[in-house]
C-alpha positions as CSV (number, residue, x, y, z in Angstrom):
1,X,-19.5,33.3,-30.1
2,X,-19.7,35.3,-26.8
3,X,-16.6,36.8,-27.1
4,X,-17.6,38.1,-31.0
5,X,-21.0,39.5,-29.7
6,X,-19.0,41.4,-26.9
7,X,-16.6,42.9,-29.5
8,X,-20.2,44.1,-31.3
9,X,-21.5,45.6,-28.8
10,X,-18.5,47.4,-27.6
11,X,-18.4,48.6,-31.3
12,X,-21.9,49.7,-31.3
13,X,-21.1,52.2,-27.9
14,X,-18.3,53.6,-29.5
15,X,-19.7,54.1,-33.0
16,X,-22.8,55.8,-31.2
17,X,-19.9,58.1,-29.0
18,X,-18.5,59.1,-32.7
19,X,-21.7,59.4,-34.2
20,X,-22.7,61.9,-31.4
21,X,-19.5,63.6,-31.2
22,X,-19.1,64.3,-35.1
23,X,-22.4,65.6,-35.9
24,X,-22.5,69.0,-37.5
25,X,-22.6,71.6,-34.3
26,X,-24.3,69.4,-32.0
27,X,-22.7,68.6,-28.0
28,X,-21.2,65.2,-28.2
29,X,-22.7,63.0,-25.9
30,X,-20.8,61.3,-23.1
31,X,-21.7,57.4,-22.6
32,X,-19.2,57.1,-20.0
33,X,-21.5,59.8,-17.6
34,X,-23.1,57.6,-15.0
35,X,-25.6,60.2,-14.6
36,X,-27.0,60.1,-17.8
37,X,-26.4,56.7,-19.1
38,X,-26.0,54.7,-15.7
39,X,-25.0,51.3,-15.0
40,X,-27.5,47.9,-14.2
41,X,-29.2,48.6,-10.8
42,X,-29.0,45.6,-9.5
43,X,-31.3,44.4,-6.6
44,X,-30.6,40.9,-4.8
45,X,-34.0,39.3,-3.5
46,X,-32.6,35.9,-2.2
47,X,-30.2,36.6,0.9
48,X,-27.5,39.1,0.5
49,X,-24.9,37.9,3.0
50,X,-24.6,33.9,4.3
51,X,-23.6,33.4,7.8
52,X,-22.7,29.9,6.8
53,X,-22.7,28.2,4.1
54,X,-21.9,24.4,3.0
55,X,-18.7,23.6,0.6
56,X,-19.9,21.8,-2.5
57,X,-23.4,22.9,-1.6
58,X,-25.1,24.3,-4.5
59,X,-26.6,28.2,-3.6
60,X,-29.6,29.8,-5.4
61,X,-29.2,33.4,-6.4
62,X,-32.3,35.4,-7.2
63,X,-32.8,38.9,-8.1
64,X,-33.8,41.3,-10.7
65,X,-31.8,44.0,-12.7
66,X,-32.8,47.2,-14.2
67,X,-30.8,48.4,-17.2
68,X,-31.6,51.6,-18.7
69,X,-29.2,51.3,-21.8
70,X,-30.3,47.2,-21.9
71,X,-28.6,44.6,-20.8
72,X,-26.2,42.7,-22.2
73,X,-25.5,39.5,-19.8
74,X,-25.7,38.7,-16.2
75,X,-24.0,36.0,-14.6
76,X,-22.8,35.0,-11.0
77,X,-19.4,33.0,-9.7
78,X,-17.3,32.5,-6.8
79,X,-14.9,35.2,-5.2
80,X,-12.4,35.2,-2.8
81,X,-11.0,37.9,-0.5
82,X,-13.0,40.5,1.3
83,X,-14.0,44.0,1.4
84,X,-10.9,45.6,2.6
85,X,-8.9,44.2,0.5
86,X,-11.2,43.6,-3.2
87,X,-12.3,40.6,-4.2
88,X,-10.8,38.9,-6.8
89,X,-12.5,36.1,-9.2
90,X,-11.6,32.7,-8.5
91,X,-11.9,31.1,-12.0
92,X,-13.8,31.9,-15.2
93,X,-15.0,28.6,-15.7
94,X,-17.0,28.4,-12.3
95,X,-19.8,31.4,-14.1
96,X,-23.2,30.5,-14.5
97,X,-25.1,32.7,-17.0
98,X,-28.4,34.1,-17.4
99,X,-29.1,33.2,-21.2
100,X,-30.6,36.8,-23.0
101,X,-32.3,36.6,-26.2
102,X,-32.6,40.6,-26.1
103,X,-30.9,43.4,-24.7
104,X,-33.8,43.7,-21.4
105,X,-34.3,46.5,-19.6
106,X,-35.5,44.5,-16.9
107,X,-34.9,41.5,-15.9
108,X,-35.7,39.0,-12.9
109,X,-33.4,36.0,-12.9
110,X,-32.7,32.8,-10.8
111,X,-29.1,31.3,-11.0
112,X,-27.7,28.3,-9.0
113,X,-24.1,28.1,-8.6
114,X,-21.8,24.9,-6.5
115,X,-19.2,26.3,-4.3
116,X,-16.6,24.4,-5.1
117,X,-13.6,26.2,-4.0
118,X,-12.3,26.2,-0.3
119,X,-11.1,29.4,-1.2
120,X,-14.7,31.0,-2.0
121,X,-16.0,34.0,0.1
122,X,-18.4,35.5,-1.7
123,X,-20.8,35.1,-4.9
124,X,-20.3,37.7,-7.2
125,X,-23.1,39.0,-9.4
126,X,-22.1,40.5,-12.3
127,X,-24.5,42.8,-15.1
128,X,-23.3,44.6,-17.7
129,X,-25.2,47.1,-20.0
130,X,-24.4,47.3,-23.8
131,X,-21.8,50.5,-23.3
132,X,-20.1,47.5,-21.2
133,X,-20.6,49.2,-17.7
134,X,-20.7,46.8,-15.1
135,X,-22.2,46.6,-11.5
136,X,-20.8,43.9,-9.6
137,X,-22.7,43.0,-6.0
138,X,-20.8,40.5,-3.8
139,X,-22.9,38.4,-1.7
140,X,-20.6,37.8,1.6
141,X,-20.6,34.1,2.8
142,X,-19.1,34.7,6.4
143,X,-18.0,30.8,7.1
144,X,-17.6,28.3,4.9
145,X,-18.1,25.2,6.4
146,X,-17.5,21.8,5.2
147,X,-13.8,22.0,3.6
148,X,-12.5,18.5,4.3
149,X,-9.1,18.8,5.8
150,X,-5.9,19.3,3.9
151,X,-3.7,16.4,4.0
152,X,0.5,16.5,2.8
153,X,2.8,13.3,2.6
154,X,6.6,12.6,2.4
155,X,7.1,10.8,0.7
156,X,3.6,11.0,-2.2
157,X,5.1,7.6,-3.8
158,X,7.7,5.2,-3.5
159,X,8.9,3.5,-6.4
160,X,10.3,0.0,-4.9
161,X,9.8,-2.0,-1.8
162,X,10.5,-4.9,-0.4
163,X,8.1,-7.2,1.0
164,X,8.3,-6.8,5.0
165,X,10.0,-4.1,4.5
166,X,9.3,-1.0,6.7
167,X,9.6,2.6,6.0
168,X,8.5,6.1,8.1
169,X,5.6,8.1,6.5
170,X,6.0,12.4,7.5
171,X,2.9,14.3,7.3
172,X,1.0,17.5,8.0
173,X,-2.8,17.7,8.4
174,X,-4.7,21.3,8.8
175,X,-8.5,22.1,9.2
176,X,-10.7,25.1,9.8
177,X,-12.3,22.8,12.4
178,X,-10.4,21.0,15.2
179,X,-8.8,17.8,14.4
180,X,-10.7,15.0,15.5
181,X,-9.0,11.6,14.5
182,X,-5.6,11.1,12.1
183,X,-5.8,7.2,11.0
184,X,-3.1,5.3,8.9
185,X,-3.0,1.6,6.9
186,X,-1.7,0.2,4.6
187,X,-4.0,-0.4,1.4
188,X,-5.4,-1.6,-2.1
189,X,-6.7,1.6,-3.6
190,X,-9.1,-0.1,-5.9
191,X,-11.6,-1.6,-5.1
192,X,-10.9,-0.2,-1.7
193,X,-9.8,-2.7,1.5
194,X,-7.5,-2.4,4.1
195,X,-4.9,-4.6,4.2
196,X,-3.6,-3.6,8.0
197,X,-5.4,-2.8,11.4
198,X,-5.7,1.0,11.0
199,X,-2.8,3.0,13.6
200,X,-3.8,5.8,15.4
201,X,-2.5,9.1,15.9
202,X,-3.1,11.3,18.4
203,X,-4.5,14.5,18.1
204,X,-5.4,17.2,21.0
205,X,-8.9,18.8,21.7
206,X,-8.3,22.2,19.9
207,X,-5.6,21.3,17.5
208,X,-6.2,22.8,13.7
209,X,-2.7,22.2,12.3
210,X,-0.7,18.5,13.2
211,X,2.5,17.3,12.1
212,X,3.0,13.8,12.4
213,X,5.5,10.8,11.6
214,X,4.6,6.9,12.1
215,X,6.6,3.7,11.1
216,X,4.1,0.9,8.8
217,X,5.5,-2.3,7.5
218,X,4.0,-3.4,3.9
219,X,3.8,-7.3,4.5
220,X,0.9,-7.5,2.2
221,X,1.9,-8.2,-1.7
222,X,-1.5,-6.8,-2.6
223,X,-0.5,-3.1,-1.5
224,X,-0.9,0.0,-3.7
225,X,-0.6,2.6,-1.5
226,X,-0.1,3.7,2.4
227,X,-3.4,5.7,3.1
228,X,-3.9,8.1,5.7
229,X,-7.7,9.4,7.2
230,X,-8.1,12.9,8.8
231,X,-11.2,13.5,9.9
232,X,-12.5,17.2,11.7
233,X,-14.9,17.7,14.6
234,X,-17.8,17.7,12.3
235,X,-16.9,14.8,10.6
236,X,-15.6,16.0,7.2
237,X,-12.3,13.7,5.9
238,X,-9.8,13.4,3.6
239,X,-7.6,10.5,2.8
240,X,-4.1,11.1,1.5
241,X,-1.9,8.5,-0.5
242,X,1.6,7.5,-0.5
243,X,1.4,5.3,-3.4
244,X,3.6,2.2,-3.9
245,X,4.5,1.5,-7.7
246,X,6.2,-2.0,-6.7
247,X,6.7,-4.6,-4.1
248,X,9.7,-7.0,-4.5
249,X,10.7,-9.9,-3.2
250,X,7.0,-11.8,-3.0
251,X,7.5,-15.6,-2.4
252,X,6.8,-18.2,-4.8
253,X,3.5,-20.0,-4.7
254,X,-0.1,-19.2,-5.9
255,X,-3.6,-20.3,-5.4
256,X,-6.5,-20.8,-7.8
257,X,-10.1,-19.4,-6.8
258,X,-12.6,-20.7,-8.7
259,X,-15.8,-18.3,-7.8
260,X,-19.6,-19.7,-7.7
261,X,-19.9,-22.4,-10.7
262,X,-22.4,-25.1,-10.9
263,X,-22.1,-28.5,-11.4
264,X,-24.9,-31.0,-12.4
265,X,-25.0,-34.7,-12.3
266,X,-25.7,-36.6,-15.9
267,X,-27.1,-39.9,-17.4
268,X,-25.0,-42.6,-17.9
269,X,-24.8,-43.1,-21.5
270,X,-23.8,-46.2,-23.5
271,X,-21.0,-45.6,-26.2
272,X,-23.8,-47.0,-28.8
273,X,-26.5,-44.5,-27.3
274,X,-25.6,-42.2,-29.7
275,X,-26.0,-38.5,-27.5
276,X,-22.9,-37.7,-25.6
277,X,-24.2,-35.8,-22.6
278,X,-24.1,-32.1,-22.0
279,X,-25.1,-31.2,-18.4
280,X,-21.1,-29.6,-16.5
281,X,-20.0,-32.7,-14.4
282,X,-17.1,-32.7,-14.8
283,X,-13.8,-30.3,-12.8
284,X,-10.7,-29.6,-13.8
285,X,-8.5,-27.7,-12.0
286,X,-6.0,-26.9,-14.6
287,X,-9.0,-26.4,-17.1
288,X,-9.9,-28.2,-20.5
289,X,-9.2,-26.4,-24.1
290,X,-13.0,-26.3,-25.1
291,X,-12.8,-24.2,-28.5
292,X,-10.7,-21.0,-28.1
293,X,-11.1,-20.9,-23.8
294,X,-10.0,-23.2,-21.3
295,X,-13.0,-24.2,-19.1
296,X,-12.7,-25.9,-15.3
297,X,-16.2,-27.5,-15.4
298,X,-16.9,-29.1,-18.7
299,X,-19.4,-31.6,-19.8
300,X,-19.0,-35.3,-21.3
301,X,-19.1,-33.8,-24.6
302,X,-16.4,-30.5,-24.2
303,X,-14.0,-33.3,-22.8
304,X,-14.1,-35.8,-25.5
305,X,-13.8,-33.2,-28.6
306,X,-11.0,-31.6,-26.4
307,X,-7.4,-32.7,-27.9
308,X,-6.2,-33.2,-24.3
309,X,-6.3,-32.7,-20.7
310,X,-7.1,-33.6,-17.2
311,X,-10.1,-34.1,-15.1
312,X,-10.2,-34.1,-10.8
313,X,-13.7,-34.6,-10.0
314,X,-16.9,-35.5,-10.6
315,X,-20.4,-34.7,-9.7
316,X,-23.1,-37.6,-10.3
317,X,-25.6,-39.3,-9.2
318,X,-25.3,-42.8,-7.7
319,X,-27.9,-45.5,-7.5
320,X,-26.3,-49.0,-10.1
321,X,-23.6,-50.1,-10.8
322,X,-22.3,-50.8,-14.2
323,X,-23.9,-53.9,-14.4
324,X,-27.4,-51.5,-13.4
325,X,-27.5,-53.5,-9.9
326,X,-29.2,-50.7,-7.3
327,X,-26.9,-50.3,-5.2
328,X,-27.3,-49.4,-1.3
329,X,-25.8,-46.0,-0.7
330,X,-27.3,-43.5,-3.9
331,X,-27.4,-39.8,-4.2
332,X,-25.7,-37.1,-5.4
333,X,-21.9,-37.8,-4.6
334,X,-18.6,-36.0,-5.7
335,X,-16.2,-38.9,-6.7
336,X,-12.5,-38.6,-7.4
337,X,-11.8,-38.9,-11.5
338,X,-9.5,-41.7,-10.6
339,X,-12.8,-43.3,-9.3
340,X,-15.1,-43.5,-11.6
341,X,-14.8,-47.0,-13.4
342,X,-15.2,-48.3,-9.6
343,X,-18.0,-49.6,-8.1
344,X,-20.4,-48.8,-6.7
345,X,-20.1,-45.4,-8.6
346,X,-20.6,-47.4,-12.0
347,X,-19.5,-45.1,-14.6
348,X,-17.5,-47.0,-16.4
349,X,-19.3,-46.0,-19.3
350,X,-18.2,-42.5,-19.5
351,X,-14.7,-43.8,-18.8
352,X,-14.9,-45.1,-22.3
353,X,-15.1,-42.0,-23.7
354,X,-12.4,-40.3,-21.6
355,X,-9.9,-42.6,-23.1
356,X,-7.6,-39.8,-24.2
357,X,-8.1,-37.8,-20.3
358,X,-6.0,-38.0,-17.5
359,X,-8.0,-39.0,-14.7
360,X,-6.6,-37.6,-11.3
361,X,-7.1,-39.2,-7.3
362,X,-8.4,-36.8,-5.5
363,X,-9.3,-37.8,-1.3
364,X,-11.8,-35.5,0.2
365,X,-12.8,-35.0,4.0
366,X,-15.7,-33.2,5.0
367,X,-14.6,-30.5,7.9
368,X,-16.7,-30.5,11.3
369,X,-18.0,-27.2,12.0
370,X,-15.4,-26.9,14.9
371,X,-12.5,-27.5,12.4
372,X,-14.4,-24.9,9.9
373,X,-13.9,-22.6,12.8
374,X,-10.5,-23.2,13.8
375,X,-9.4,-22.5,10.3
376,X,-11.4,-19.4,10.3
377,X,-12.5,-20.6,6.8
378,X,-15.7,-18.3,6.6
379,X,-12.9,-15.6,7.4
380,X,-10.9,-16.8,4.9
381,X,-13.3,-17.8,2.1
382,X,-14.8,-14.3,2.2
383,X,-11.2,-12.1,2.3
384,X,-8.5,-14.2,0.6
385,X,-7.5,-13.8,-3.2
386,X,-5.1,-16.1,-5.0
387,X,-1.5,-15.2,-3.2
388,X,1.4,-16.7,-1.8
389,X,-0.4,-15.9,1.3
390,X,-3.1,-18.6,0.6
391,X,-1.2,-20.7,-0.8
392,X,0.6,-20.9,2.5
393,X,-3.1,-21.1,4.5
394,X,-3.9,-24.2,2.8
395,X,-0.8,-25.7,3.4
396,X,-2.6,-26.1,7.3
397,X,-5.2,-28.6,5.4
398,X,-2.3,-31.4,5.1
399,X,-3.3,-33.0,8.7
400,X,-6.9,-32.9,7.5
401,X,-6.6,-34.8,4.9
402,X,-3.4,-36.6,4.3
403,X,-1.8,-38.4,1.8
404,X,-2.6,-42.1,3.0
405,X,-6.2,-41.1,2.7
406,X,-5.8,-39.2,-0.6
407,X,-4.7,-43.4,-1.7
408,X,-7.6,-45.0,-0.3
409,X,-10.9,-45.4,-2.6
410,X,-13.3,-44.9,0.6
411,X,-12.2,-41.2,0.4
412,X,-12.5,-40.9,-3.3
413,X,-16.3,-40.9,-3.1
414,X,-18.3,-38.2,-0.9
415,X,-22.0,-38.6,-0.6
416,X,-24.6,-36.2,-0.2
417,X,-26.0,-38.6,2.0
418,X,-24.6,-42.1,3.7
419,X,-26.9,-45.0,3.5
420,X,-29.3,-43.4,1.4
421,X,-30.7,-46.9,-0.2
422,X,-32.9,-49.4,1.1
423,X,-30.8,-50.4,4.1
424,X,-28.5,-48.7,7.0
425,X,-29.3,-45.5,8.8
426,X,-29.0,-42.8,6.6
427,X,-27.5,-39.4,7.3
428,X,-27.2,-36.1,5.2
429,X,-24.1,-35.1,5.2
430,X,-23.6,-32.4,2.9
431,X,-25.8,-29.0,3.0
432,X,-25.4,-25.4,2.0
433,X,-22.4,-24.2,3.6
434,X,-20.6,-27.3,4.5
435,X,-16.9,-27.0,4.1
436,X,-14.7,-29.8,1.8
437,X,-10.7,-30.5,2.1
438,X,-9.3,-32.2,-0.2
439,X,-6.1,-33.5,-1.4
440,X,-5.2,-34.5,-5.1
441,X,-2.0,-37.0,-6.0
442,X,0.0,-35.4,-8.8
443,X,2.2,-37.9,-9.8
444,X,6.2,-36.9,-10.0
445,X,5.0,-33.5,-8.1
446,X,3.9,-32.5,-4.9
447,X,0.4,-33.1,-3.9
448,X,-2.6,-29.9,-4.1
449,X,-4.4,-29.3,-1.3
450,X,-7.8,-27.3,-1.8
451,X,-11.0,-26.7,0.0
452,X,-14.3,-26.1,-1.5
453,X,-17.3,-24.9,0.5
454,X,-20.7,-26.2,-1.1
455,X,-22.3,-22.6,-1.8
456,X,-26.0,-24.3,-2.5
457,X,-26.0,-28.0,-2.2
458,X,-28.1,-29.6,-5.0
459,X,-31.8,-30.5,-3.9
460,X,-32.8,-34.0,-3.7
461,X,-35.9,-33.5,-1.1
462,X,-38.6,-34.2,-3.5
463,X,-36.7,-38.0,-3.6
464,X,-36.7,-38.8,-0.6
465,X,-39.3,-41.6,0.9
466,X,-41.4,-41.5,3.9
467,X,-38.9,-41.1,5.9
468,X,-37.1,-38.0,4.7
469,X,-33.5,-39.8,4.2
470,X,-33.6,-42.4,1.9
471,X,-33.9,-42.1,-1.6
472,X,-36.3,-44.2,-3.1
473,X,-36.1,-46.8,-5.8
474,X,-37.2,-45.7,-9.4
475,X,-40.2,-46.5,-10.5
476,X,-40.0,-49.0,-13.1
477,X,-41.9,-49.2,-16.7
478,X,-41.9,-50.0,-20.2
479,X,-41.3,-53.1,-21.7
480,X,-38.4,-54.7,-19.6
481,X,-39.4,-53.7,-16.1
482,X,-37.1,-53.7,-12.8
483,X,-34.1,-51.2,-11.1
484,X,-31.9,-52.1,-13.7
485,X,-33.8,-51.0,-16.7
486,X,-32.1,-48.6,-19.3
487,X,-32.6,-45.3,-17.5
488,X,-30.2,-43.2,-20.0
489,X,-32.0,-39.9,-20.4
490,X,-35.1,-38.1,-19.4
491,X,-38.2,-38.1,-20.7
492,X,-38.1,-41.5,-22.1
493,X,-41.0,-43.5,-23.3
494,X,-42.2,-46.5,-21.3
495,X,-40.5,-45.2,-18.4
496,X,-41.2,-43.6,-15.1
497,X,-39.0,-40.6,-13.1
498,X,-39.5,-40.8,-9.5
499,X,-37.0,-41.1,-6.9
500,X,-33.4,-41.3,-7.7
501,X,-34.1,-41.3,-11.5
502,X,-35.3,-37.3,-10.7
503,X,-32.0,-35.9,-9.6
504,X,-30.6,-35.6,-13.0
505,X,-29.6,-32.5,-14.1
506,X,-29.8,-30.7,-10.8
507,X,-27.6,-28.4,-9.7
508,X,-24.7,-27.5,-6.8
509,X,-23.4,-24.5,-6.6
510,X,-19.4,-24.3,-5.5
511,X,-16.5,-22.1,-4.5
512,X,-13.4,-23.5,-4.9
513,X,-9.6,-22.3,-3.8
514,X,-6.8,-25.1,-4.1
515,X,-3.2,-24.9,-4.6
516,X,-1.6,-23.7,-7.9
């Protein structure tokens, strides 16, 4: 469109040039003569030079234009060069325009414009009348300050490497400032984390231009890319990229992260109840088929209607036995899957449905918050992702919690709380935080070793007695009164939730990473 209304107008000033010239016996008239027909005065009321100015910083150009034959456009963008030697557009696409619905004789505008070139040394104005006569006014920027450094690599990409492997990285760095700092590490690009402590190469006090070489190993399979930092006196950087297309030769052996899920302890329901429960108890480490996904925590109900599959661990809440005898130590407990027809955790019930499960041993230790340490486990929990790497780390958990203890049922039940019932001195055990080994017997394989840290253990303070430990009895109700009465579900008739009977349904919050 703008291109068809210049081709007009330049059409209009000739036609008029004809007109004039081959009218009977009059003086053609010359719209080339400056004199007569001169070009858009242009007067610049913002500043007309910049002693500095800021790359990428957007600059506001006022002014206002007299055009005695009409204007045609105005518009500003970003030269290079000088006044010696011309100056010299840097590219169409950086104009801004002033949008004219006329052809004004006078005109005040107000233009922004980024300067977004390194190479930028002035911004050009530029008005043109409707004979196409054009005054162009350069505003000089003197320094432009800001231009990050410029950053080359040999090699820009490598195609193979092996793991371990090292390999020399050649490079140049220039700035208009003085160098201030040249960094180097190796790198995943996205999302962003360095994978090695950063090297450092030296740089003098008044250096612009540096060549440089440096040595780097890449012994982390997660690597993308070698990046290097250069950074200026005034704190302007660029980071350059050697990428890496492939690393080979990555040992065998993966880990599973399972981030924060929840887990919630259900009723203990009779096969003739009726209602197969639906709170997530239930943790499988290879996951359960549950429609068209595989879950890892599924509830009573996903792992019956499943085809097949394999549980680890549950999360329930202790207090009877089968036979719905209280029994002393009650609470929120994880208990091995191998566990959980055994007393005193007395869910033998739900064992009946699970006929068609595998139901794996599992031993768990809790770690001491000097062992959590020496494992650097907050470290590790917060950094590590599912490599060879970690599946190395938790290879160190096999003297924590061994395979003798993985066999024994006194490790296949953890408490929230020790002694929790009517007798013994209770102790809480497990809080926010706490760290978990555990160890799980794979028959005809080798054992899984895994830790879990307890994100946000589940709340059972509001059932606690007098004392702040124990957990207290239910209360009893309805027509057959005592501890053993039918407590299946909540919000039953005749019945009364207090105490243990009220941690049903609550909720622990987990991170998991265990072998693959």
């Amino acid at each position: 469109m703008k291109r068809c209304k210049q081709i007009i107008y330049t059409l209009l000033a000739l036609s008029l040039a004809i007109f004039a010239t081959c009218s009977d016996g009059e003086v053609a008239v010359d719209y080339t003569d400056d004199n007569a027909y001169p070009p858009p005065a242009v007067n610049i009321t913002s500043p007309t030079s910049l002693e500095e100015a800021l790359f990428q910083q957007t600059q506001r150009v006022t002014g206002s234009i007299e055009s005695r034959n009409g204007l045609r456009d105005i518009y500003i963008t970003l030269l290079k060069g000088n006044a010696d030697v011309g100056y010299e557009e840097i590219s169409r696409n950086n104009r801004v325009f002033q949008i004219l619905d006329s052809f004004p004789h006078e005109l005040d505008f107000s233009l922004n414009i980024s300067l977004s070139d390194a190479s930028t040394t002035a911004i050009g104005v530029f008005a043109t009348d409707i004979y196409t006569k054009t005054t162009i006014t350069p505003i000089v920027i003197e320094k432009l300050k800001g231009i990050p450094p410029r950053v080359t690599l040999n090699p820009s990409e490598i195609d193979q490497i092996e793991l371990n492997e090292s390999l020399t990285i050649e490079g140049t760095a220039s700035s208009a400032e003085d160098l201030a700092s040249i960094t180097y590490a190796l790198v995943r690009k996205t999302p962003y984390l360095e994978l090695s402590t950063p090297g450092i190469i030296e740089v003098g006090s008044s250096e612009t231009e540096k060549s440089f070489s440096f040595d780097i190993t890449v012994d982390d399979e997660r690597a993308d890319a070698i990046s290097v930092v250069v950074t200026d006196k005034e704190g302007f950087k660029t980071t350059a990229y050697t990428d890496i297309k492939s690393i080979t030769g990555i040992p065998e052996g993966r880990a599973f992260i399972f981030e924060d899920f929840e887990m919630a302890p259900e009723w203990e329901i009779m096969s003739n109840a009726g209602v197969i429960p639906t709170q997530p108890y239930l943790f499988s480490i290879e996951g359960i088929q549950v429609g068209n996904q595989i879950k890892n925590v599924v509830t009573l109900k996903e792992a019956v209607d499943a085809p097949s599959g394999s549980i680890d661990f549950a999360f329930v809440n202790i207090w009877r036995n089968s036979s719905r005898v209280p029994v002393g130590s009650r609470g929120f407990a994880y208990v091995s899957a191998a566990r959980l027809s055994g007393g005193p955790v007395g869910r033998q019930v739900d064992t009946d449905w699970l006929g068609g499960m595998t139901k794996n041993a599992i031993g768990f230790r809790i770690l001491s918050q000097e062992e959590a340490a020496t494992l650097d486990l907050d470290n590790f929990f917060e950094t590590t992702t599912g490599n060879w790497e970690t599946f190395e780390a938790l290879s160190a958990l096999d003297s924590y919690v061994t395979p003798a203890m993985a066999n024994n049922d006194a490790n296949r039940v953890l408490r929230q709380r020790t002694n929790a019932g009517a007798s013994g001195n209770c102790s809480l055990e497990i809080t926010s935080g706490t760290y978990i080994a555990f160890r799980r017997v794979v028959k005809g394989s080798e054992d899984k070793l895994g830790i879990m840290k307890v994100i946000e253990a589940a709340d059972d303070t509001d059932a606690t007695d007098n004392d702040g430990c124990k957990i207290a009895d239910p209360i009893t109700g309805g027509t057959t009164p005592g501890a053993s009465a039918h407590y299946t579900g909540p919000n039953l008739p005749g019945f009364v939730y207090e105490g243990v009977t009220k941690l049903y349904g609550r909720t622990t919050k987990l991170k998991i990473i265990v072998q693959q």
